[in-house]
C-alpha positions in Angstrom: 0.0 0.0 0.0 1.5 3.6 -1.0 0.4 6.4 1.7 1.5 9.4 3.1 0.0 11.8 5.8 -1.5 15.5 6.3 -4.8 16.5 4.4 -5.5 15.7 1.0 -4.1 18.8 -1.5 -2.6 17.8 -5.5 0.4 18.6 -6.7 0.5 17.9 -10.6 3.8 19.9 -10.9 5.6 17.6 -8.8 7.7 15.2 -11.4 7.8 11.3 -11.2 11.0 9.4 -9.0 10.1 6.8 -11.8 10.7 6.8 -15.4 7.8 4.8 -17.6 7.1 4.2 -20.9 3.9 4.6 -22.9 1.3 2.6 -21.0 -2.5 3.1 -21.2 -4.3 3.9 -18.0 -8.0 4.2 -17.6 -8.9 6.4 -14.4 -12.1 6.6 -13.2 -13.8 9.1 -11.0 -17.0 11.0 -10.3 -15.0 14.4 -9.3 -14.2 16.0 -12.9 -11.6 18.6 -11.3 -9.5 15.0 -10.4 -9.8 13.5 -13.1 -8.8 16.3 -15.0 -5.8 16.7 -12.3 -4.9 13.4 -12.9 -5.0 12.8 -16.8 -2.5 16.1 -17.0 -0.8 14.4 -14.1 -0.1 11.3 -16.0 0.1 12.5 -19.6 3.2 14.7 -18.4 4.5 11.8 -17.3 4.3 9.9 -20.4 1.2 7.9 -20.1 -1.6 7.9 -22.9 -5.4 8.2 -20.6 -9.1 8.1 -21.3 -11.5 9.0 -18.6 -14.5 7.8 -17.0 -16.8 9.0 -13.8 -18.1 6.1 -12.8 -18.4 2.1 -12.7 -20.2 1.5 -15.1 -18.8 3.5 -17.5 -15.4 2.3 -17.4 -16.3 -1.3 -17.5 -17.8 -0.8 -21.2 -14.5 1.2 -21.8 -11.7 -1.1 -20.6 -11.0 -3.7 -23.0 -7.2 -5.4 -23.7 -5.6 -2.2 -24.9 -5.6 -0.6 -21.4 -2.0 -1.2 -19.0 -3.7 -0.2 -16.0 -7.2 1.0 -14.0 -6.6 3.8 -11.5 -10.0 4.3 -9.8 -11.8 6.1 -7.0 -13.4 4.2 -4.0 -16.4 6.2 -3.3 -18.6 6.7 -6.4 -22.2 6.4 -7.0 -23.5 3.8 -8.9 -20.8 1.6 -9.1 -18.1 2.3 -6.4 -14.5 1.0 -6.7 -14.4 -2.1 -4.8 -17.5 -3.2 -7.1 -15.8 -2.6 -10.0 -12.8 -4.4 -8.7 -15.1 -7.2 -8.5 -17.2 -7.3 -11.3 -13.6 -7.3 -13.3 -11.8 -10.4 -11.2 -15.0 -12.3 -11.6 -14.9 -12.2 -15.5 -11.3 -13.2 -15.2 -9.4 -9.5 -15.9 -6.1 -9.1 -14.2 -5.6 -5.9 -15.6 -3.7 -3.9 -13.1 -5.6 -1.9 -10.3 -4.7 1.0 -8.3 -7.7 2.3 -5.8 -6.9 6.0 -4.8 -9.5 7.2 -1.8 -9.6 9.9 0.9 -10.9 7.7 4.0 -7.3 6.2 5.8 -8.7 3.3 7.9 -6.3 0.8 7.3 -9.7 -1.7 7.0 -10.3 0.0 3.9 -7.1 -0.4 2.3 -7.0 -4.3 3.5 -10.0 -4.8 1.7 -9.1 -3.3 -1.5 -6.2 -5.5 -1.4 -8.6 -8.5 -0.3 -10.8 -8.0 -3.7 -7.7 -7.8 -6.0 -6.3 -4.0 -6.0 -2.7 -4.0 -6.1 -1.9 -0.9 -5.1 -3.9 1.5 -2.4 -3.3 5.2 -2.4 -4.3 8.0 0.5 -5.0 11.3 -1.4 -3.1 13.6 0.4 -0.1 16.4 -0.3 1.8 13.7 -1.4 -0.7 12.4 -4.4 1.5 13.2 -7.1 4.4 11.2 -6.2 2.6 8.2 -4.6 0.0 7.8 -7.2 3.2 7.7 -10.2 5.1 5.5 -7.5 1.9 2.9 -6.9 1.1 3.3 -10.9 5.2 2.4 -12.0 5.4 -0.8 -9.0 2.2 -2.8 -10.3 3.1 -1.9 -14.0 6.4 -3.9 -13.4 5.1 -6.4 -11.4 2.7 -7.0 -14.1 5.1 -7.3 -16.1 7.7 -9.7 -14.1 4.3 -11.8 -13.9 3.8 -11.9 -17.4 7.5 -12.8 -18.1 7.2 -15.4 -15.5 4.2 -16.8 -16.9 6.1 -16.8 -20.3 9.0 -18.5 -19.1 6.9 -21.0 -17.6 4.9 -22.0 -20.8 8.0 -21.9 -22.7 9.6 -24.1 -20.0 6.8 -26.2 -20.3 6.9 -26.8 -24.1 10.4 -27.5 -24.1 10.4 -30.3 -21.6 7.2 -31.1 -23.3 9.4 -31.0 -26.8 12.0 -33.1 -24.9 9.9 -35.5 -23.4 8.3 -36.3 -26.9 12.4 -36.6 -28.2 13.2 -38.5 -25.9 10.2 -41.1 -26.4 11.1 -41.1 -29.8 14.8 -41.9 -28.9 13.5 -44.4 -27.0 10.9 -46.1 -29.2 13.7 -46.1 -31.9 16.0 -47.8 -30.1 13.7 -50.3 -29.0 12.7 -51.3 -32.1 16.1 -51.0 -33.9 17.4 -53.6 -31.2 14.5 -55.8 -31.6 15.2 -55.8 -35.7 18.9 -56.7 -34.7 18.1 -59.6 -32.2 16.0 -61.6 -34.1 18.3 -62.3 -37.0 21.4 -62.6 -34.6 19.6 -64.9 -32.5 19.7 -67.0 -36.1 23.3 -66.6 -36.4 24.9 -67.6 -32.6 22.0 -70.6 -32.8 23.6 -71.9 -35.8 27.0 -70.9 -35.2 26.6 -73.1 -31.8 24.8 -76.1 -34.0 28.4 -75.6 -36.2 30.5 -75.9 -33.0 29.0 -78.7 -31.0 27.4 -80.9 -33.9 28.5 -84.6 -33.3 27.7 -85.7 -37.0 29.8 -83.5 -38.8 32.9 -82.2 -36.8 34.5 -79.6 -37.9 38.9 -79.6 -37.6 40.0 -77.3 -34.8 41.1 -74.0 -36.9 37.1 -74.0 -38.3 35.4 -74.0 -34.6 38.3 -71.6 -33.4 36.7 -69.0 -36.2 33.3 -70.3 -35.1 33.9 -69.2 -31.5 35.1 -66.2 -32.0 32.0 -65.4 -34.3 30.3 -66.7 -31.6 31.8 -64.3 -28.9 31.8 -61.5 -30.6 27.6 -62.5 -31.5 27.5 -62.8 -27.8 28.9 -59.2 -27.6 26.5 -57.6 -30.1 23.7 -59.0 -28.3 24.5 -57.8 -24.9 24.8 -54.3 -26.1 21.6 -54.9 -27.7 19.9 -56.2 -24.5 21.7 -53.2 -22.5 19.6 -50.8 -24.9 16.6 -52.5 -24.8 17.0 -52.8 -20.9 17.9 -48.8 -21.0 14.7 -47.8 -23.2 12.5 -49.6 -20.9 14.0 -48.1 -17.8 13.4 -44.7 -19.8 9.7 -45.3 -20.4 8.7 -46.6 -16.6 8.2 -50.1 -18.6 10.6 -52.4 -16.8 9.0 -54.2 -14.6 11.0 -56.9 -11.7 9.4 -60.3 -10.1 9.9 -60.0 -6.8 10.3 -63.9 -5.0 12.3 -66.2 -2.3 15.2 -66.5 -3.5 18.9 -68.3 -2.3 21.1 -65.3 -2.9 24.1 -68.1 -2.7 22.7 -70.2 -5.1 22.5 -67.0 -7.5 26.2 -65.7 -6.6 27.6 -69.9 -7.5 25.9 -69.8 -10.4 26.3 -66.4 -11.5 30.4 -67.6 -10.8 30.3 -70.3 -13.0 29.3 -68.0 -15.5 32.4 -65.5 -14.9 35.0 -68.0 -14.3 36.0 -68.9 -18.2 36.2 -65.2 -18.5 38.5 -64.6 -15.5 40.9 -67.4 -16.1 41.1 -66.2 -19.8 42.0 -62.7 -18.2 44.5 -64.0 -15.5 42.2 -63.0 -13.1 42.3 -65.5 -9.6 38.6 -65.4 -8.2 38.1 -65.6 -4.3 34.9 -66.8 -3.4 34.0 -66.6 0.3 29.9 -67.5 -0.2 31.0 -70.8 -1.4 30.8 -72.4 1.9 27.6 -70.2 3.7 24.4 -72.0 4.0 21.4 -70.8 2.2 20.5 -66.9 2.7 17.1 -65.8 1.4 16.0 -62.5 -0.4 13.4 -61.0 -1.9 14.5 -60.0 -5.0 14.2 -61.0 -8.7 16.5 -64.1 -9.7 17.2 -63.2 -13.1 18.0 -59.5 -12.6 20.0 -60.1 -9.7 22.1 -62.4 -11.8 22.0 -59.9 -14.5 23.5 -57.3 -11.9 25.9 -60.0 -10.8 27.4 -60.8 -13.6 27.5 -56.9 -15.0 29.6 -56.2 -11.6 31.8 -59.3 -12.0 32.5 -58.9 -15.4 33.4 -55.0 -14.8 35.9 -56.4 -11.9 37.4 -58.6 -14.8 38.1 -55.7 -17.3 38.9 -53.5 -15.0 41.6 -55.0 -13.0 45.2 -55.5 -12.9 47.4 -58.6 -14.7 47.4 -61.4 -12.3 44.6 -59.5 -10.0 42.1 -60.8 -7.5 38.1 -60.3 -7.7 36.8 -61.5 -3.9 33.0 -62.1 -3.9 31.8 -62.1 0.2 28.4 -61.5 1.9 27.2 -60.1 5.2 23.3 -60.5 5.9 22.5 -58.3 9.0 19.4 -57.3 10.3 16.7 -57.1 7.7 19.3 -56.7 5.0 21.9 -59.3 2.6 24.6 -57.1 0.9 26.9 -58.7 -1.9 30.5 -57.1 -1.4 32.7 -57.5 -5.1 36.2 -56.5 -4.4 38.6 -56.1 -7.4 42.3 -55.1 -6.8 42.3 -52.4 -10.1 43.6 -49.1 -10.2 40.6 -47.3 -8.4 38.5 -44.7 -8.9 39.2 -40.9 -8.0 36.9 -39.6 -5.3 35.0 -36.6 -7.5 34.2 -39.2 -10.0 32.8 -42.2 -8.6 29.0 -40.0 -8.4 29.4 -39.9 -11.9 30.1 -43.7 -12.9 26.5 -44.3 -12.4 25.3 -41.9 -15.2 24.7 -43.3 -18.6 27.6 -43.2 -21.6 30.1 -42.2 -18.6 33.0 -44.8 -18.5 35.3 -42.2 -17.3 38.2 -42.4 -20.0 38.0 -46.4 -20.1 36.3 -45.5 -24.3 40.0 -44.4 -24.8 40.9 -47.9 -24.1 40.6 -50.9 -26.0 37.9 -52.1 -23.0 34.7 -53.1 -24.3 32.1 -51.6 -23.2 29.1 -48.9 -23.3 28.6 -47.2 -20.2 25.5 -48.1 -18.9 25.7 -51.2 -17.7 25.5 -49.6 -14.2 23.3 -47.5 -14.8 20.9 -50.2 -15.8 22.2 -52.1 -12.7 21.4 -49.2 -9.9 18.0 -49.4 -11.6 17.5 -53.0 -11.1 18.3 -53.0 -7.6 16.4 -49.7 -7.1 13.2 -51.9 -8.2 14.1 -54.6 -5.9 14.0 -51.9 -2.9 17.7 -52.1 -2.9 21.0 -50.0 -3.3 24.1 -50.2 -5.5 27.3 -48.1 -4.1 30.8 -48.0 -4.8 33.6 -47.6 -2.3 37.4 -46.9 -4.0 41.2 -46.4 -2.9 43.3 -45.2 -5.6 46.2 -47.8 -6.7 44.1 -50.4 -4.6 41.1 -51.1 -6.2 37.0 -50.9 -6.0 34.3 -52.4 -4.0 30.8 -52.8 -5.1 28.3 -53.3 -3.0 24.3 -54.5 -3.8 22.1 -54.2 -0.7 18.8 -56.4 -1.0 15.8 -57.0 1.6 16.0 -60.4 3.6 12.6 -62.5 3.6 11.5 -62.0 7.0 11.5 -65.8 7.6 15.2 -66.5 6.0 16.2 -68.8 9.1 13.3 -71.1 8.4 13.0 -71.1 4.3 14.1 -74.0 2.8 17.8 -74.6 1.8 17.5 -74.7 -1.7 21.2 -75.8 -2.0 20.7 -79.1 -1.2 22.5 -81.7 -3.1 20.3 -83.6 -5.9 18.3 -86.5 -4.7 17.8 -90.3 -6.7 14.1 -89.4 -7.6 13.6 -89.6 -11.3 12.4 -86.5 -12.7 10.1 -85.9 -15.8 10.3 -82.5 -17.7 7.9 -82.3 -20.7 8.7 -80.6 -23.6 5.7 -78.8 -25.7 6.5 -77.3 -29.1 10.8 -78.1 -29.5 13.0 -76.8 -31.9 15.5 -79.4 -33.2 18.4 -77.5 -31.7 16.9 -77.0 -28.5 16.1 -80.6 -28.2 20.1 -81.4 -29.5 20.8 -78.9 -26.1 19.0 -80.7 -23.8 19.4 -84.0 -24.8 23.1 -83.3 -24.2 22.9 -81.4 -21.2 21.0 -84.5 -19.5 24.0 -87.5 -20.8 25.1 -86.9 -17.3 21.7 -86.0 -15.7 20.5 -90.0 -15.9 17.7 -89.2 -12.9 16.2 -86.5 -15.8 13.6 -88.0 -18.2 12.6 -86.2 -21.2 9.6 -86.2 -23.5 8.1 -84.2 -26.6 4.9 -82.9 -27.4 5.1 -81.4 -30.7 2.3 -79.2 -30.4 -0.4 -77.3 -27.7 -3.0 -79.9 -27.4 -0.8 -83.3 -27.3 1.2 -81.6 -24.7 -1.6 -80.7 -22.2 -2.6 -84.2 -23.0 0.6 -86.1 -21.8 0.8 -83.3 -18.9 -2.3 -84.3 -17.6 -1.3 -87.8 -18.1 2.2 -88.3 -16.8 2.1 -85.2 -14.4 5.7 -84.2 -15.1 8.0 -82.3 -13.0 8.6 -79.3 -15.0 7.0 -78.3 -18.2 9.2 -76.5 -20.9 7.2 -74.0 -23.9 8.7 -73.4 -27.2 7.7 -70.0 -28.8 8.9 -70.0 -32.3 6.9 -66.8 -33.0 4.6 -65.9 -30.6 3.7 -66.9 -27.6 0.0 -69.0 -27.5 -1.6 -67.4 -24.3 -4.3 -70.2 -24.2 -1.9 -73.1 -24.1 -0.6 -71.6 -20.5 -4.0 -70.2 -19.6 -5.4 -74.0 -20.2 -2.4 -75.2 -18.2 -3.0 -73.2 -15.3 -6.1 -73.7 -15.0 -6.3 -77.2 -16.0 -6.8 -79.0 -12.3 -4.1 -81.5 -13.1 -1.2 -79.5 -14.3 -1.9 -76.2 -12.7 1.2 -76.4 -10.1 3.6 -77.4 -12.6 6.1 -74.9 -13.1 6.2 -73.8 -16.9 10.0 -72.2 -19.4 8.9 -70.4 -21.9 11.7 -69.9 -24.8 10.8 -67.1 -26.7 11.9 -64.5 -29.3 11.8 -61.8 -26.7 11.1 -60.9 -23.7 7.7 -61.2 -22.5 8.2 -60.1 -18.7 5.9 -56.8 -19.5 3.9 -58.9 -21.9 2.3 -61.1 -19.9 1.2 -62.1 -16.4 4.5 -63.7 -15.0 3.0 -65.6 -12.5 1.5 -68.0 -14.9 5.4 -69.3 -15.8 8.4 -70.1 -13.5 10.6 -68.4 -16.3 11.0 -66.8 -19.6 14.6 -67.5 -21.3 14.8 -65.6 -24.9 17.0 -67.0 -27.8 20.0 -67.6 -28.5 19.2 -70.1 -25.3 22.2 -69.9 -23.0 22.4 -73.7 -22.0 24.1 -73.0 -18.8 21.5 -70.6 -18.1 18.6 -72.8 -19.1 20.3 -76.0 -16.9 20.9 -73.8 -13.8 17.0 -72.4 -14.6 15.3 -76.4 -14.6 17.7 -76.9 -11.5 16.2 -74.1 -9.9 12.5 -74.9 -11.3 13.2 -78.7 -10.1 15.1 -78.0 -7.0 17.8 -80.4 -7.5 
């Protein structure tokens, strides 16, 4: 509110403390001597004014052209403090300035109260409070109206980036879907080439075949890193949550990782190998993912002739997974940024393969399994990664899923096989003899032989797409409804279908340690 004291008296001679430019002001009064005091008042001071005497007059005037309304509290018909409301009612936030003789601070609350935004007493003073209260809501109008402009524009740039990124996102997706499918073709017969007992090939021929092979393997982990990374982006990655033997996961995960540390010179210290069964809630297949992303890092990373020491300390309601390698370290100011995506910190200099967002993909994955990924480093001395993840609250009475395999015999049925999957299993189960397997070539002769022979473990070939009726009719079918179900498929169905209606979904090119270490887990052997 702009006031001053003494008894009213105008002083048009008096110049403005403020400088303004040419803004239209309708003024409004029933005395014509002020408003004529006024409009030479405010043209001398470089404003362009029209006139009215009362309420009702000025609201048919005012329309868009006009800056500001400087307006007289008591007038007859319509007094000041009606039009104030008449004009915030309809929406106008034209600028108001309510000039009056009474000085009962009441008065000047309730102008404010309706909307003015600027009070002012007439006294001696008029001249300069009346330019000072016109110049202050002027500019705040027009901070407001900047801000508001810098808000929509704001808003249609992250708007515009959003819809970019989406794009990005959708392109990726679907380039590295186009990719997969024709590489799965190639490391599936490459493999068929490598391992094929009726025509072996001489030893220089699957030498070239396995690096094809591994480099294949390469390709399609970037591809799955992408894909992993544009779901992440679009809130579309989704994690199963279930008991699992976090030891079971780290041995296996190990077995994985130990071809790849010997080849590197790289001695690997497990200290899990003789704990007893700890159990997590978390997702079995991400957590390997995560595992195996953290151990391979400690591989590439490290010195010649290093150590990578796997350990684990459950306490309280929590299981954390320690990785220890004995590389050169990380400095202190960047190990914030390691976790952001495309940042390998100088290692793309380096003839290391990689992408830079593996961890990023991994702190997300834990992130989802109400978890935490952190780093701790020592320059010359190495790193150690650490993944935090909930115990099940009755760990101490699950069951040991560790065990050692018992004599049963076990049946797994197998509905829909490809000939090279069938070649994979057959010779993953030479040495299994306590495994029987049998074929179902299609949907209906499978259910059949399921509800006959009640097998231990039923395994779904998805050439193309996946038939959601064959698994609806196995789960619901009375006799088969507990048996856990693989799916091999094209691609990942996780956010495709319910996952509680299979025990696992393993995409092609089928890893065959991965799929023997996922019916182990299914069978509990």
């Amino acid at each position: 509110m702009t006031n001053s004291k003494n008894s009213p008296e105008f002083s048009p001679e008096k110049p403005s403390p403020l400088p303004t430019g040419k803004k239209k002001i309708l003024v409004v009064d029933d005395d014509s001597l002020v408003l004529s005091i006024l409009s030479s008042l405010l043209s001398e001071n470089h404003y362009q004014v029209e006139t009215a005497e009362d309420g009702k007059q000025a609201l048919k005037l005012l329309d868009d052209s006009f800056d500001l309304l400087l307006s007289d509290l008591e007038m007859p018909e319509m007094n000041g403090l009606q039009l104030l409301e008449r004009l915030r009612k309809s929406g106008n936030n034209i600028p108001v300035v309510i000039l009056t003789g009474n000085q009962e601070i009441s008065v000047a609350l309730n102008a404010l109260k309706v909307g003015a935004n600027d009070y002012v007493i007439k006294d001696e003073n008029i001249t300069e409070t009346v330019l000072t209260a016109i110049a202050n809501s002027l500019e705040r109008k027009m901070l407001l109206d900047q801000n508001s402009r810098l808000i929509e524009n704001l808003m249609k740039a992250k708007e515009n980036a959003e819809k970019a990124n989406k794009a990005k996102s959708d392109f990726l997706a679907k380039m590295s879907h186009d990719l997969k499918t024709p590489l799965n073709a190639i490391l599936g017969y490459t493999e068929l080439m490598i391992v094929d007992p009726d025509e072996p090939l001489d030893d220089g021929s699957i030498d070239n075949l396995n690096q094809i092979f591994q480099a294949g393997n390469h390709l399609l982990e970037l591809i799955n890193d992408i894909l992993d990374l544009s779901a992440i982006e679009a809130g579309k990655l989704k994690v199963v949550i279930e008991k699992i033997d976090v030891i079971s996961i780290i041995q296996e995960s190990l077995v994985l990782i130990r071809p790849s540390a010997s080849k590197n010179s790289i001695k690997i210290i497990d200290e899990t190998q003789d704990l007893n069964s700890i159990i997590v809630l978390a997702d079995s297949l991400r957590l390997k993912q995560i595992l195996l992303n953290l151990l391979s890092n400690g591989i590439k990373y490290n010195i010649i002739q290093g150590t990578l020491t796997v350990s684990l300390i459950a306490s309280g309601d929590k299981a954390t997974v320690n990785i220890q390698d004995t590389g050169p370290g990380i400095p202190e100011d960047k190990i914030e940024t390691l976790f952001e995506k495309f940042n390998r910190l100088g290692a793309e200099k380096t003839n290391i393969e990689g992408t830079g967002i593996g961890l990023n993909i991994c702190r997300n994955l834990v992130d989802l399994m109400s978890g935490s990924l952190n780093v701790e480093s020592e320059l010359g001395k190495g790193s150690c990664f650490s993944i935090t993840i909930p115990l099940s609250p009755k760990n101490s009475n699950d069951k040991d899923s560790t065990s050692a395999p018992g004599k049963e015999r076990f049946e797994i049925l197998f509905i829909n096989p490809q000939s090279d999957d069938l070649a994979k299993l057959r010779n993953m189960f030479i040495p299994r003899p306590f495994i029987k397997l049998s074929i179902a070539e299609n949907g209906p002769l499978g259910i059949s032989q399921a509800e006959k022979n009640n097998p231990k473990l039923i395994i779904m070939g998805c050439q193309s797409e996946l038939d959601p009726n064959l698994l609806q009719t196995l789960k619901e079918n009375t006799h088969t409804k507990n048996i856990p179900v693989v799916l091999l498929t094209e691609k990942d169905l996780s956010n495709e279908t319910d996952s509680t209606q299979y025990f696992a979904c393993l995409t092609y090119p089928i890893n065959p340690i991965l799929l023997l270490a996922t019916i182990e887990s299914a069978l509990e052997i």
